[in-house]
N, C-alpha and C positions, 0 to 999 in steps of 0.2 A: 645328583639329580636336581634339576633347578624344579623350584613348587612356590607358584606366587595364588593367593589368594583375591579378585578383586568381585567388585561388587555386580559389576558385569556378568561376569560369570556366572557369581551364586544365583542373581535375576534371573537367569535363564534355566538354572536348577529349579528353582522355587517354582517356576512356571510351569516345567514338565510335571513337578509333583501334582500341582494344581490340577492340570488337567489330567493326570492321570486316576486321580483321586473321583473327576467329574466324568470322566469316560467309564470307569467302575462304578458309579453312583447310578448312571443311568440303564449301564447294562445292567443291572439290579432291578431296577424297577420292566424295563423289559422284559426279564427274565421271570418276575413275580406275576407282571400281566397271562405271562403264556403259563397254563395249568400244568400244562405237558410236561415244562421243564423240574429239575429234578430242587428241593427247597436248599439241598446242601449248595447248591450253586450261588442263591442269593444268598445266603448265610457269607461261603468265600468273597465273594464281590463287593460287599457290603462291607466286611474284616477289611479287604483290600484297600478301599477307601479310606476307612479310619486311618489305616497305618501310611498313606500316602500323605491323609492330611497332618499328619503329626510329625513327618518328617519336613512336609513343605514350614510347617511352624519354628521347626530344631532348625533349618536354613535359616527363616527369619531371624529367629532369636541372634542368632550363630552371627550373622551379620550386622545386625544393632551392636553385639556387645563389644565384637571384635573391629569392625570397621568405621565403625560412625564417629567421629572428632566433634565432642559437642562442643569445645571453644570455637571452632573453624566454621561448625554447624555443614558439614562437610562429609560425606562417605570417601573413603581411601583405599588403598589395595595394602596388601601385605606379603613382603618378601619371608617364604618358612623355609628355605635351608637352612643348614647346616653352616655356613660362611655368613649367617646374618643371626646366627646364632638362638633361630628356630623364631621368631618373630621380629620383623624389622617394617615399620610403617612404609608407604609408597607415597610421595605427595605430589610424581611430577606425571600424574593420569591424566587425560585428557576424555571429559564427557563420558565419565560417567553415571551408569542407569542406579537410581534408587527405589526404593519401595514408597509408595505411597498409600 
């Protein structure tokens, strides 16, 4: 199985977490405005957020520690099979997305 890691990618991870995290934040307070609805519900939505934002963070991290070349000041991709012997740098990417 080929499995490359790049920064592209995880950008677009981080981004779903993000707003999943803000799509659950807000149905929360939605759901607290309306009396009707039931409180275990903003209790879960609220949970859901936390744990959305902590994984969009574990992405973050995940991609500083692993991908960022501070001599080059440069984000990279990374080859994880098996044939590159479970991490092997990529340096011939072209444009790509970083976090800012």
């Amino acid at each position: 199985a080929k499995a490359i890691s790049s920064v592209d990618l995880m950008s677009f991870l981080y981004r779903e977490f993000v707003s999943y995290e803000k799509f659950n934040a807000a149905w929360a307070e939605t759901a607290r405005a309306d009396s009707a609805r039931d409180k275990h519900l903003v209790e879960d939505l609220l949970a859901e957020a936390v744990w959305a934002h902590d994984e969009a963070e574990n992405v973050r991290s995940a991609v500083d520690e692993h991908l960022w070349v501070a001599e080059d000041d440069v984000y990279t991709a990374a080859n994880l099979t098996k044939a590159a012997a479970g991490f092997q740098r990529v340096t011939n990417t072209v444009g790509l997305t970083g976090f800012a």
